[in-house]
C-alpha atoms as a printed R data frame, in Angstrom:
    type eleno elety resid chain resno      x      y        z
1   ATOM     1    CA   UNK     A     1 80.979 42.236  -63.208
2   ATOM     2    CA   UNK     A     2 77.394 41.250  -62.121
3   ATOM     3    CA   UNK     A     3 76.442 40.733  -65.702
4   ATOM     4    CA   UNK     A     4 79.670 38.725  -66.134
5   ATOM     5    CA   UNK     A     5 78.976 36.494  -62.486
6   ATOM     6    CA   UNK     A     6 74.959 35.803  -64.369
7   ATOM     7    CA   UNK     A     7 76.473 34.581  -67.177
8   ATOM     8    CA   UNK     A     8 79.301 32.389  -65.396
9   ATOM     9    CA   UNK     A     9 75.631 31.150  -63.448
10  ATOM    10    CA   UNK     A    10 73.830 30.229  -66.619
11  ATOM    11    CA   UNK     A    11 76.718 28.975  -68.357
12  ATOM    12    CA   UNK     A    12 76.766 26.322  -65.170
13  ATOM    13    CA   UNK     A    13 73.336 25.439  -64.509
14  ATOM    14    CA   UNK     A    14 73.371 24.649  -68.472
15  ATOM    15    CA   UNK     A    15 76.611 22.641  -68.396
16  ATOM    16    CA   UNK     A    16 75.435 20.491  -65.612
17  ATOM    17    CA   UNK     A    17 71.890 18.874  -65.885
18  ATOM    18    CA   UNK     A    18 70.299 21.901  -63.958
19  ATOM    19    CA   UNK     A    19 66.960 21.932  -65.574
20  ATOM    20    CA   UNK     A    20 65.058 19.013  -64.530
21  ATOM    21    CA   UNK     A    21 63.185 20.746  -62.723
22  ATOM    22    CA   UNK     A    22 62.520 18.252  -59.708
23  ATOM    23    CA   UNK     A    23 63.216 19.224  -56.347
24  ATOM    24    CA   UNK     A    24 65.473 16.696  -54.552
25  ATOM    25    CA   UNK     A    25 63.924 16.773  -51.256
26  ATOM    26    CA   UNK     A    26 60.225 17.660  -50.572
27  ATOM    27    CA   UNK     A    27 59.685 21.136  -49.080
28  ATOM    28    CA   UNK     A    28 63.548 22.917  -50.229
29  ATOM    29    CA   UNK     A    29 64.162 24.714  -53.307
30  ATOM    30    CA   UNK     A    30 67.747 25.806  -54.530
31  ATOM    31    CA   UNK     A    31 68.985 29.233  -55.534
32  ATOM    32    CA   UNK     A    32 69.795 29.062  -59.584
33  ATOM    33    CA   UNK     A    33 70.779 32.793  -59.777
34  ATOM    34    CA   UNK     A    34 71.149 35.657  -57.311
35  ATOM    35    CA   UNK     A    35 71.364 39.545  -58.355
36  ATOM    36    CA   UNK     A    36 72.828 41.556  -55.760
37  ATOM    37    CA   UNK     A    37 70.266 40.516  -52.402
38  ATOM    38    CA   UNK     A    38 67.957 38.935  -54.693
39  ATOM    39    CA   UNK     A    39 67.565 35.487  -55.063
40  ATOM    40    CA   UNK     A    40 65.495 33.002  -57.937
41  ATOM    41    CA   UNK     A    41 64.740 29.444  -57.082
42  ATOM    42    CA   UNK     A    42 64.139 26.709  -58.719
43  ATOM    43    CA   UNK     A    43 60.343 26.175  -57.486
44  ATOM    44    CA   UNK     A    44 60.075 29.663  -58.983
45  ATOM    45    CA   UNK     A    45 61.389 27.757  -62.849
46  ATOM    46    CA   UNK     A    46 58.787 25.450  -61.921
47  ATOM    47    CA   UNK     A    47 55.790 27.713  -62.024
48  ATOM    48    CA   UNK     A    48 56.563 28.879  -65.722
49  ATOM    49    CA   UNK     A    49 57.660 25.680  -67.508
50  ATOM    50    CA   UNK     A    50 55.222 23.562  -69.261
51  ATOM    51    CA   UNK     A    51 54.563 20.351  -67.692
52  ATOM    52    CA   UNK     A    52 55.143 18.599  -70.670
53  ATOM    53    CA   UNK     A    53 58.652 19.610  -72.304
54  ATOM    54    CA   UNK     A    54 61.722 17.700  -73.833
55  ATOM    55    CA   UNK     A    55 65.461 18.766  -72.102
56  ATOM    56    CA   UNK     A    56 66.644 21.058  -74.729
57  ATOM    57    CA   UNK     A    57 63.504 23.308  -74.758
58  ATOM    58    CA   UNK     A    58 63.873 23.690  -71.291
59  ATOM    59    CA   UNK     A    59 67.013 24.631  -71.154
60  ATOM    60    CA   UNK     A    60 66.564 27.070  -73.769
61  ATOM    61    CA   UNK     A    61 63.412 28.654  -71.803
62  ATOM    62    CA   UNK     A    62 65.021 28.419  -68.164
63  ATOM    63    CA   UNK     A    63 68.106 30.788  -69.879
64  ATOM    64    CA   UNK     A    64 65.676 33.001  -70.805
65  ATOM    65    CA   UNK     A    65 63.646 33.566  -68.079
66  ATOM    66    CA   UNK     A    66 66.870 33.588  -65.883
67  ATOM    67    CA   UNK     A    67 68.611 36.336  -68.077
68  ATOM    68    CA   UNK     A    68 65.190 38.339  -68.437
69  ATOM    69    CA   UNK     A    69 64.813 37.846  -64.198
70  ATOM    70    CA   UNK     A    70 68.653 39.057  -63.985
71  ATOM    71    CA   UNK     A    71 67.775 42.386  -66.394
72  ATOM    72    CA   UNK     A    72 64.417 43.112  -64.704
73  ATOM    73    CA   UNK     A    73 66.099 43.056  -60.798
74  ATOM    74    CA   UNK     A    74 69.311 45.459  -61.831
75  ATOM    75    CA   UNK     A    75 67.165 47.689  -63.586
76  ATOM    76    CA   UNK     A    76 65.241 48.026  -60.709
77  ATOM    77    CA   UNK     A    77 67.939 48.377  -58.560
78  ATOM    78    CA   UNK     A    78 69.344 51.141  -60.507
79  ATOM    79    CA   UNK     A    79 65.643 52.853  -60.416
80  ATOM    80    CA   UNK     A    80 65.522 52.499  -57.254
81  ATOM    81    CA   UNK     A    81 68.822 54.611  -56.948
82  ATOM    82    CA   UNK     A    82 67.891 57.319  -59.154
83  ATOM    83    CA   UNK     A    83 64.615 58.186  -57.754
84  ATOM    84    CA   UNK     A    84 63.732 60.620  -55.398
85  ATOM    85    CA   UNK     A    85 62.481 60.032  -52.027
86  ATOM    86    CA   UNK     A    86 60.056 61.768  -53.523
87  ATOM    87    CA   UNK     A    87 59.115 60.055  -56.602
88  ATOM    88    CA   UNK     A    88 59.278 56.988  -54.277
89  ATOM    89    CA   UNK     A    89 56.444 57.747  -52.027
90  ATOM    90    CA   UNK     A    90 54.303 58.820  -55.040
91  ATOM    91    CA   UNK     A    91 54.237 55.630  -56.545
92  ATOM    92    CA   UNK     A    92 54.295 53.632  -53.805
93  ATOM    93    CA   UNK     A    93 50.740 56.052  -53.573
94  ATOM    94    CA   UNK     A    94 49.685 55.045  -56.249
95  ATOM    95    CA   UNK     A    95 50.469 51.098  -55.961
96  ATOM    96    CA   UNK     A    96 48.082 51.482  -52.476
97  ATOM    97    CA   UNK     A    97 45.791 53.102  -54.284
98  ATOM    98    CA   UNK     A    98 45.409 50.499  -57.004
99  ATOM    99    CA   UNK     A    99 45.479 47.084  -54.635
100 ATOM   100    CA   UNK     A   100 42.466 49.029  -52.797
101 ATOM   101    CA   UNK     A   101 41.064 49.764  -55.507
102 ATOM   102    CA   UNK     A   102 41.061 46.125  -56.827
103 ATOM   103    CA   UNK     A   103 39.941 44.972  -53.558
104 ATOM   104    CA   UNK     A   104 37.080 47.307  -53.352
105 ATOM   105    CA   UNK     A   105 36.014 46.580  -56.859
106 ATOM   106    CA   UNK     A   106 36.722 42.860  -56.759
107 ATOM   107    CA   UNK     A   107 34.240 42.722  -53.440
108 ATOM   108    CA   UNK     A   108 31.778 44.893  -54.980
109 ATOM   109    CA   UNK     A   109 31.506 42.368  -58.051
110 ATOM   110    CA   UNK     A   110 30.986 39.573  -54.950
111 ATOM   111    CA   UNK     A   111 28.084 41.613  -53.873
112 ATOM   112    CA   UNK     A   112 26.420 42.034  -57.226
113 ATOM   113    CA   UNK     A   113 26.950 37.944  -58.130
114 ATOM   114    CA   UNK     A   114 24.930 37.394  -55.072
115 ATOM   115    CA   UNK     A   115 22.873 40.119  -54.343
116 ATOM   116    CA   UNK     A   116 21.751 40.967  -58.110
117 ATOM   117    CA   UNK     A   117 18.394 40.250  -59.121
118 ATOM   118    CA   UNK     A   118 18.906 39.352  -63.245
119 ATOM   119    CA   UNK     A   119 15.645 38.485  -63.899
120 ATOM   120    CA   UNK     A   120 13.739 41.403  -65.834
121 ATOM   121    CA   UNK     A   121 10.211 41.198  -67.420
122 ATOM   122    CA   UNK     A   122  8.842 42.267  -70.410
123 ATOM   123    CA   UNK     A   123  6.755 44.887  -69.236
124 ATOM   124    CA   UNK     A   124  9.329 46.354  -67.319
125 ATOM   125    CA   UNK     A   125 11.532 46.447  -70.595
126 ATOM   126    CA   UNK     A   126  8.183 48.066  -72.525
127 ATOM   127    CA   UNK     A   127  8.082 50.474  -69.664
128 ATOM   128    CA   UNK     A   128 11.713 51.677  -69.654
129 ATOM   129    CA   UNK     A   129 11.585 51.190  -74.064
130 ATOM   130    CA   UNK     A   130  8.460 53.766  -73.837
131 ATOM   131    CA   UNK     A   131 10.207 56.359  -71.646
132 ATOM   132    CA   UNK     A   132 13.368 56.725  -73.436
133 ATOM   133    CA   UNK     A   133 12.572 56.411  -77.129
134 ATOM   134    CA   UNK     A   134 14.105 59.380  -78.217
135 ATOM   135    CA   UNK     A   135 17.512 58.352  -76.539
136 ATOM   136    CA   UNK     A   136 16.827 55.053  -79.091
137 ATOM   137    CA   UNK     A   137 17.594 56.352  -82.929
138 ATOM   138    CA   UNK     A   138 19.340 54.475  -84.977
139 ATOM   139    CA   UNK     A   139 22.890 55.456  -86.113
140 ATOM   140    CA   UNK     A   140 22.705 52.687  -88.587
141 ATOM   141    CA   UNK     A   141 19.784 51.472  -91.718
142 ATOM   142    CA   UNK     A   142 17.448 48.950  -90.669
143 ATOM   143    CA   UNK     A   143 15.704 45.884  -93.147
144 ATOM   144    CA   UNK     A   144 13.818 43.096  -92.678
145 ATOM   145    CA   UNK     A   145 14.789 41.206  -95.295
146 ATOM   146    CA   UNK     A   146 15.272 37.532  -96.930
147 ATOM   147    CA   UNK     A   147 17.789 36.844  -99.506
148 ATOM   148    CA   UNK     A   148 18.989 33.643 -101.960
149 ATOM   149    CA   UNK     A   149 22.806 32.724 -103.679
150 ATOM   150    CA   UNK     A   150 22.346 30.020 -105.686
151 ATOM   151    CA   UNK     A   151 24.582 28.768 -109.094
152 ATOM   152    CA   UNK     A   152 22.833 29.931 -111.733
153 ATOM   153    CA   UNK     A   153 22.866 26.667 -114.080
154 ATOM   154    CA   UNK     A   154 20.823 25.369 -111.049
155 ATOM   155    CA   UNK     A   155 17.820 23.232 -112.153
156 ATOM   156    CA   UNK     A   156 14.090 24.652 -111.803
157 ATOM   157    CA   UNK     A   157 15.197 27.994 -111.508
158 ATOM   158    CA   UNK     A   158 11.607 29.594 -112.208
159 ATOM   159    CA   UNK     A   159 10.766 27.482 -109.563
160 ATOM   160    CA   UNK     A   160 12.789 28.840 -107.184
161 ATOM   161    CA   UNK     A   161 12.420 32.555 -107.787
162 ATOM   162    CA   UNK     A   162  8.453 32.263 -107.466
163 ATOM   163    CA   UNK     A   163  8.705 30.234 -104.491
164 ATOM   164    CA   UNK     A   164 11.238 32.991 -103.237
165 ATOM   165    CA   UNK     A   165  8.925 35.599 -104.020
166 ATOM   166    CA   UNK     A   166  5.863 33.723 -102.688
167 ATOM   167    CA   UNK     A   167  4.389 34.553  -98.968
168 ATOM   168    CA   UNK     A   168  2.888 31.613  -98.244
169 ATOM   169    CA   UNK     A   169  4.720 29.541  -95.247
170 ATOM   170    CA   UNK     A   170  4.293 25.888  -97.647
171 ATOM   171    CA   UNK     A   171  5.815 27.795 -100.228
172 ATOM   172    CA   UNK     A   172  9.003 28.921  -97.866
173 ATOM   173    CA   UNK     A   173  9.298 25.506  -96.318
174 ATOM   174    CA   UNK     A   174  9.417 24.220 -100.100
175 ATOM   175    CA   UNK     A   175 11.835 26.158 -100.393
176 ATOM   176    CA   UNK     A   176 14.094 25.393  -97.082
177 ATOM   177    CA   UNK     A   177 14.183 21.853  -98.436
178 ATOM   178    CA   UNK     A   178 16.174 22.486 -101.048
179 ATOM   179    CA   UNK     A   179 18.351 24.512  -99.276
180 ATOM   180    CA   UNK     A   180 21.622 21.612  -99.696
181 ATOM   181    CA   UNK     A   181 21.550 23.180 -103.219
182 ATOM   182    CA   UNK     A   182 22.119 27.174 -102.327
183 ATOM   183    CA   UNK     A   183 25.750 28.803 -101.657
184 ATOM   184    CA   UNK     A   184 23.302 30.324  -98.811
185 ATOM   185    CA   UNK     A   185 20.518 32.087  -98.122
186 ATOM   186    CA   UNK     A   186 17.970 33.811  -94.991
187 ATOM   187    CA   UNK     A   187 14.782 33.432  -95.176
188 ATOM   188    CA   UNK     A   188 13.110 34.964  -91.824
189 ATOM   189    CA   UNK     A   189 12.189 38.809  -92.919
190 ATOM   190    CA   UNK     A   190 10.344 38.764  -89.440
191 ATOM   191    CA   UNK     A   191 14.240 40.135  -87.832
192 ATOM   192    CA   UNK     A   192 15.237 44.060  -88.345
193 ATOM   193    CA   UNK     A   193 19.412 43.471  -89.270
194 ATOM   194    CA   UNK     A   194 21.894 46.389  -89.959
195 ATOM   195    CA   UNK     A   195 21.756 46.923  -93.812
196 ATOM   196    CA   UNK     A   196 25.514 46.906  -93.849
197 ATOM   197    CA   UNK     A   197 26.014 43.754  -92.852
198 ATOM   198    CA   UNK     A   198 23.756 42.751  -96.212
199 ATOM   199    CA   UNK     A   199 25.717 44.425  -98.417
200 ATOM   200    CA   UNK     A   200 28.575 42.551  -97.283
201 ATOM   201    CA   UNK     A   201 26.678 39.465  -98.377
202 ATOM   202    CA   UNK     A   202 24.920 40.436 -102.130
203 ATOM   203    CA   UNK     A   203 26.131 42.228 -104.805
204 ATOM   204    CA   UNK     A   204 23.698 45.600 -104.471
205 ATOM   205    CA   UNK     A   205 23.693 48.948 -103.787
206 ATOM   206    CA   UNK     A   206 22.486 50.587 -100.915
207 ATOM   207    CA   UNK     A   207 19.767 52.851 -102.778
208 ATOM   208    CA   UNK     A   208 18.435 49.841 -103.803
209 ATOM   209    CA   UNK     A   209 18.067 47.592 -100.695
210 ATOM   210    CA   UNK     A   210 16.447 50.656  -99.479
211 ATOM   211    CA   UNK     A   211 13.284 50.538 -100.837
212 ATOM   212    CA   UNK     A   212 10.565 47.892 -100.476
213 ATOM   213    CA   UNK     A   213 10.581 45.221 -102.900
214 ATOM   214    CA   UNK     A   214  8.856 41.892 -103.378
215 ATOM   215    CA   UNK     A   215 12.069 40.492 -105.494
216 ATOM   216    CA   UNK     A   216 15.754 42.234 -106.782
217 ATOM   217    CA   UNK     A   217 17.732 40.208 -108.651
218 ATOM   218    CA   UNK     A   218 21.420 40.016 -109.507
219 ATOM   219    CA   UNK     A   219 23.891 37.589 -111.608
220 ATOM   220    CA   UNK     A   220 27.475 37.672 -111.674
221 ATOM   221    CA   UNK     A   221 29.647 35.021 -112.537
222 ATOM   222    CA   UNK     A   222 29.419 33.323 -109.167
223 ATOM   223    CA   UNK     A   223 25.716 32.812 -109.732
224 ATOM   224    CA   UNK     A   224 21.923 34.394 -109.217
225 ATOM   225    CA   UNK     A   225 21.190 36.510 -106.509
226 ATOM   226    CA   UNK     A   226 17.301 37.275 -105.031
227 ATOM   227    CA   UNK     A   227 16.186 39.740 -102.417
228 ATOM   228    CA   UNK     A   228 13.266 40.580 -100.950
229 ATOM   229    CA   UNK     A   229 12.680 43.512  -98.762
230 ATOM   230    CA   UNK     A   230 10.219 43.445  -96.042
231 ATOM   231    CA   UNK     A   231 10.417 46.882  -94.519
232 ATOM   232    CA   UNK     A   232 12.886 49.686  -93.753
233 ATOM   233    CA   UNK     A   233 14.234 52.176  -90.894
234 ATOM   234    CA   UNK     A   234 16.208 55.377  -92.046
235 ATOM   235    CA   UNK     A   235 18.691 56.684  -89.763
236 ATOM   236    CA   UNK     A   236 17.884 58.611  -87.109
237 ATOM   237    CA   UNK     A   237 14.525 56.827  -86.754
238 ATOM   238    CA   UNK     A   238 13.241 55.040  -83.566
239 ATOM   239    CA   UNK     A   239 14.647 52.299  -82.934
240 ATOM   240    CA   UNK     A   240 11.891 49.626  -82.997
241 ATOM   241    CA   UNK     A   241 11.880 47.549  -79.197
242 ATOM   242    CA   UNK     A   242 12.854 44.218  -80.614
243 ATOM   243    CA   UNK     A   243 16.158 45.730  -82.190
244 ATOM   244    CA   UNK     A   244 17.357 47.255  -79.048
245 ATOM   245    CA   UNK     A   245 15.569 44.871  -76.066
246 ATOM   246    CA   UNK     A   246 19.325 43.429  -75.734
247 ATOM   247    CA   UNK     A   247 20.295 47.030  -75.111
248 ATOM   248    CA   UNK     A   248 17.835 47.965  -72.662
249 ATOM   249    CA   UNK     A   249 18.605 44.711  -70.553
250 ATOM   250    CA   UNK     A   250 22.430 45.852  -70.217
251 ATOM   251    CA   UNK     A   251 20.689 49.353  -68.852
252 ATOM   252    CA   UNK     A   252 18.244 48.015  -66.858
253 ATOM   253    CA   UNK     A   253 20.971 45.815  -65.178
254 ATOM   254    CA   UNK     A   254 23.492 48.046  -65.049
255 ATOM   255    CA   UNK     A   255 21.229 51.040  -63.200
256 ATOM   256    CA   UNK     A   256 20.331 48.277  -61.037
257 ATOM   257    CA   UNK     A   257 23.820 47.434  -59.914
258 ATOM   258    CA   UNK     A   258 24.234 50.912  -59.225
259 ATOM   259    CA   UNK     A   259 21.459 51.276  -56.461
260 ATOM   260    CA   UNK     A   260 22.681 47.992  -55.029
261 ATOM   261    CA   UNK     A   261 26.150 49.620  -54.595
262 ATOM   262    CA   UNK     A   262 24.835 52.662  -53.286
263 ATOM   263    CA   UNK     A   263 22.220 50.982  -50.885
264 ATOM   264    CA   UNK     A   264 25.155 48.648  -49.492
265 ATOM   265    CA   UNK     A   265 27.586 51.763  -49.036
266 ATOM   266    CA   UNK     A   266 24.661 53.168  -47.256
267 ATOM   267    CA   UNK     A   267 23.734 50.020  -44.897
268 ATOM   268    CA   UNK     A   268 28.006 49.725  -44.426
269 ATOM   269    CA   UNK     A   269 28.356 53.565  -43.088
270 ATOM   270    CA   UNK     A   270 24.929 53.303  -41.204
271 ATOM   271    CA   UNK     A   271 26.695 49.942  -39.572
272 ATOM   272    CA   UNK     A   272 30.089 51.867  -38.611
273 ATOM   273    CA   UNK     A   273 28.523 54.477  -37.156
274 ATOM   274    CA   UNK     A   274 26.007 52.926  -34.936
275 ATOM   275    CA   UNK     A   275 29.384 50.977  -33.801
276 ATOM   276    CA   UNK     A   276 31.220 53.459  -33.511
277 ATOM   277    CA   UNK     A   277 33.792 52.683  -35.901
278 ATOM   278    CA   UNK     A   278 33.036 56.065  -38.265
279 ATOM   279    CA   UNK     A   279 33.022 59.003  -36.350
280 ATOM   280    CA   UNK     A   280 33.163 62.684  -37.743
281 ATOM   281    CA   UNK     A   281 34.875 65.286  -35.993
């Protein structure tokens, strides 16, 4: 029967022009459905529809939400009557517990937006770099490295690989100019990057990207590629500062926010005591 008397209410509001959602007088709001005490409104259609939406989309999105509003409330109705007093209390434990937690948490973020200093120095990031090294090895291969993809019918090709290979800057900036003409390419080997991600980008095996090399070269049928290797890090090796500084900013910043927390839980307790408002017995 209450199933039947939602339907017979849908089946209305749809027959009659019941989802312009438009209030007739400012400040009232009619009941569109009601499930046992519960009651929905039609200021609470308004919240979910889009502001811009034709009649029959609306219609079709109000009968959902209504039927979906009508499932949720006797469902919970019939929890409600199969659960212990018992079972009850505990969750309504554990909903308390959550809303304080999300008020204590949401505060403490407060706090650290304006109590936080951000700004960390270089020496400080040296300092914390040089006492935790060995907490610093790399799970991954490192290279600094410069690599070229270009067609290989591509004019002045000599001309490009010794340019490539070259370590003069005029020769590199030569070589950046004709850069319109190359599927792609990275030239700054001065950057340690993860060796996987360069694999994903030339056609050659790991072995060989491994080992220092003025110029490797590979052609497949989408055209010539050129690598240059710089320098390596195995695994396991230290990570070198520059790879990890974004790393040890996060740490810094995050060790930081934890003595703020602590020295504001102290200063609150110190507070409530000397006002007597945290007393123990």
């Amino acid at each position: 029967m209450r199933f039947l008397a939602i339907i017979l209410c849908i089946t209305l509001l749809s027959s009659c022009d019941y989802f312009n959602i438009k209030e007739k007088e400012k400040g009232t709001s009619e009941i569109v459905a009601i499930v046992n005490t519960e009651k929905l409104f039609r200021s609470d259609l308004e919240s979910f529809l889009p502001k811009k939406i034709n009649k029959q989309d609306s219609i079709v999105l109000v009968k959902s939400y209504i039927q979906d509003w009508a499932i949720k409330q006797l469902l919970l109705k019939q929890a409600e009557k199969n659960s212990s007093l018992e079972e009850v209390n505990k969750i309504d434990n554990l909903v308390k517990d959550y809303k304080e937690s999300l008020l204590i948490n949401n505060y403490k973020e407060q706090l650290i937006k304006q109590k936080l200093d951000t700004i960390i120095s270089e020496e400080e990031i040296e300092k914390y770099y040089n006492l935790n090294k060995e907490n610093f090895k790399l799970n991954v291969e490192l290279v600094k490295v410069k690599y070229l993809h270009f067609n290989r019918n591509i004019k002045d090709k000599k001309e490009i690989i010794d340019l490539f290979k070259s370590d003069n800057i005029e020769d590199l900036e030569e070589l950046e100019k004709q850069e319109l003409s190359f599927i792609f390419h990275q030239f700054n080997d001065s950057i340690w990057r993860q060796l996987d991600n360069i694999l994903l980008k030339v056609p050659f095996s790991k072995e060989k990207l491994l080992k220092k090399t003025k110029l490797t070269q590979e052609q497949d049928s989408l055209g010539l590629y050129l690598v240059a290797i710089k320098d390596v890090l195995q695994r396991n090796s230290i990570a070198p500062l520059s790879y990890i500084k974004p790393t040890i900013k996060q740490m810094i910043l995050h060790r930081r926010k934890i003595e703020l927390i602590r020295d504001i839980e102290k200063i609150i307790v110190k507070d409530a005591t000397q006002n007597n408002n945290f007393k123990i017995y």
